[in-house]
N, C-alpha and C positions, 0 to 999 in steps of 0.2 A: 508731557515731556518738557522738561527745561530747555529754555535756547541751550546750546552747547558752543564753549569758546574754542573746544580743544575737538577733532576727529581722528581716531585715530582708526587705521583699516588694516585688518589683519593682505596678506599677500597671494601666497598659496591657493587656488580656488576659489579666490574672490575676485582678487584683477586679472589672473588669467588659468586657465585647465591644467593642474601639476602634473596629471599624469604625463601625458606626452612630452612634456616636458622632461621629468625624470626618466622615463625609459631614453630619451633620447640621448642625455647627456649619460646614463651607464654604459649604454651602447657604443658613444663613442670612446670612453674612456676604457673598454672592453678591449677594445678594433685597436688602440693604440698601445695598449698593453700587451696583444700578441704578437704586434709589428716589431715592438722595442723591448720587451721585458716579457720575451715569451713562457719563460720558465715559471713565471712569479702567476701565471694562469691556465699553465698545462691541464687540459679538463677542466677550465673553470667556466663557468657560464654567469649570468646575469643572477637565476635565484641562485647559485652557490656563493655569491658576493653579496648577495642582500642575505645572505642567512649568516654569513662571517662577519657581517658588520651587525648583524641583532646579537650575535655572540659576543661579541667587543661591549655591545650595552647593558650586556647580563654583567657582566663581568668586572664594566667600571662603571655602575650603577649613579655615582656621584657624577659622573659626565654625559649621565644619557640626556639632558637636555642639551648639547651642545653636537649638533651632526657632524658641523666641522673635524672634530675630535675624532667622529665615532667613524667616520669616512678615512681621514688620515691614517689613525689607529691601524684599522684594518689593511689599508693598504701597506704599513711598515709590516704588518704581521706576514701578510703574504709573499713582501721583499724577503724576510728574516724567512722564513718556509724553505724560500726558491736558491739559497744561499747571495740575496743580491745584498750587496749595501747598501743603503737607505740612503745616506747622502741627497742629493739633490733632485732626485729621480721621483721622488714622493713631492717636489712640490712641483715636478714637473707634470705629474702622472693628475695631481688633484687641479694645475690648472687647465688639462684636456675637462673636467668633466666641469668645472665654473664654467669653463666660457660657453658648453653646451647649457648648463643648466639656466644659466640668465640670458639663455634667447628663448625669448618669451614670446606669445601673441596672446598681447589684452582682446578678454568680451568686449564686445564692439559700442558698448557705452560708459567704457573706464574713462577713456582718455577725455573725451567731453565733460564729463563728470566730474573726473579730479579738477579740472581747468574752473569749472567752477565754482564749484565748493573751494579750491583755493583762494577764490577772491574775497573770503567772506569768513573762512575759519582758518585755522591754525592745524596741519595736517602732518598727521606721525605716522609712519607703518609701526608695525607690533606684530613681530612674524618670530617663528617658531625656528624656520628653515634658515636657509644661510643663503637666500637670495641678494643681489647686491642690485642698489637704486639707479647707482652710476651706470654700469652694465645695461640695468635692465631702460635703460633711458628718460628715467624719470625722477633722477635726483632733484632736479629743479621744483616740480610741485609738492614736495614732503620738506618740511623743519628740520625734521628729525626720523630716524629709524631704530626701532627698540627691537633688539634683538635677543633671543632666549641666551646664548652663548652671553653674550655684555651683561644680562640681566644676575647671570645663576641660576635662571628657573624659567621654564617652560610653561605655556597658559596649558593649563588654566590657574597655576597657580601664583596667588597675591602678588609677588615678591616682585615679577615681570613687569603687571600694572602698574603695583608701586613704584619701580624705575620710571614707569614713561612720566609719572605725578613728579617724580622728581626734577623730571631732565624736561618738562613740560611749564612746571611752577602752577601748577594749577589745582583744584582742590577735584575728589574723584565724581561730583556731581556736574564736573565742568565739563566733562570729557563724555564724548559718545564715542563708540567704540564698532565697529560695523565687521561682521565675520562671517564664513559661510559653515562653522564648525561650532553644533549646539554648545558642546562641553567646556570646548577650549574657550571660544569666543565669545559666549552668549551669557553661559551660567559663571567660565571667570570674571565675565568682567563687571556681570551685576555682583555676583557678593563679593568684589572687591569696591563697590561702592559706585561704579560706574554705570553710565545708561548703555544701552546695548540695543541694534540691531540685529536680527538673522536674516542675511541674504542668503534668500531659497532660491536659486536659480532651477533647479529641477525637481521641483513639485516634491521635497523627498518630505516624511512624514515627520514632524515633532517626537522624540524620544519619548515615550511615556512617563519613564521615570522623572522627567525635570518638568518643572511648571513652564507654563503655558509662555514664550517671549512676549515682552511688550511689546512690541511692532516686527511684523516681518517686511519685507524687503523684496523686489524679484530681479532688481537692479536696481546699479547706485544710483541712477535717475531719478530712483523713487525717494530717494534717503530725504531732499528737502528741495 
């Protein structure tokens, strides 16, 4: 493996467990939308709102890498359904479920780890989701945050990586790239030229179909 000048870490399931996190913040944004905008969720539940925003992504196929969108979207759809107007109430409705969804709780060896590895590389997220740094309290240890929505394209495809190479200045053998998501993480970010960790925090099996990673990972402890 080459030193690497550049680290970039995917977010989602790597620094902290998404699920709980995302039921948390639909839930709350559920609970507030019956309080305030009951009509716009008469009978609606949690999967009947994740299966109207995977309809929104069938549907504007050109925006399915951007959640932002595909969450907004859906929620105009449901205002437009209940006869409400969209107005302001949509950016009210979408900051109930941001500020749930960037409360976070990092695995218990991020925050040391980033601390370190910041004194020594140059440290980008490269996240899919629409998590924020500021938020999530850790704008300070990252340069920079490469987002699929800013990119155009979601990892695992080139276009994402090629942003951070951009907004990084860096060449793609400079950059390691550390993720807990074979496909997106592992396999975009080698054939986009990049070295790649898989952080396997729970023992889960390499995909048969994809070659073999170059290093696995069980935390970012391990990384260097």
């Amino acid at each position: 493996m080459i030193a690497p000048r550049v680290i970039s870490l995917d977010l989602d399931d790597t620094l902290w467990p998404a699920a709980p996190v995302i039921a948390a913040a639909e839930a709350a944004l559920l609970s507030w939308l019956r309080e305030h905008h009951p009509r716009a969720v008469l009978g609606a539940t949690i999967d009947s709102m994740r299966n109207l925003r995977a309809g929104v992504a069938e549907r504007f196929p050109q925006k399915g890498h951007d959640l932002t969108f595909l969450r907004r979207q859906a929620l105009a759809e449901m205002f437009a359904a209940a006869g409400y107007p969209e107005g302001p109430a949509i950016d009210e409705a979408f900051e109930i479920f941001l500020s749930e969804r960037n409360r976070v709780e990092f695995y218990a060896d991020v925050l040391p780890a980033l601390t370190r590895l910041r004194a020594k590389y140059r440290l980008f997220a490269l996240s899919n989701g629409n998590a924020d740094l500021e938020r999530c309290g850790i704008a300070d240890l990252f340069e920079g945050h490469i987002t699929a929505s800013a990119a155009g394209a979601a990892k695992p495809d080139a276009r994402i990586f090629a942003h951070l190479l951009r907004t990084a200045g860096v060449a793609p053998i400079e950059v390691l790239h550390v993720g807990d998501d074979p496909l997106a993480d592992v396999v975009g970010a080698t054939q986009a030229g990049l070295q790649a960790v898989w952080l396997n925090r729970d023992a889960r099996a390499w995909p048969e179909q994809f070659g073999q990673p170059a290093r696995t990972v069980t935390t970012l402890a391990e990384i260097f």
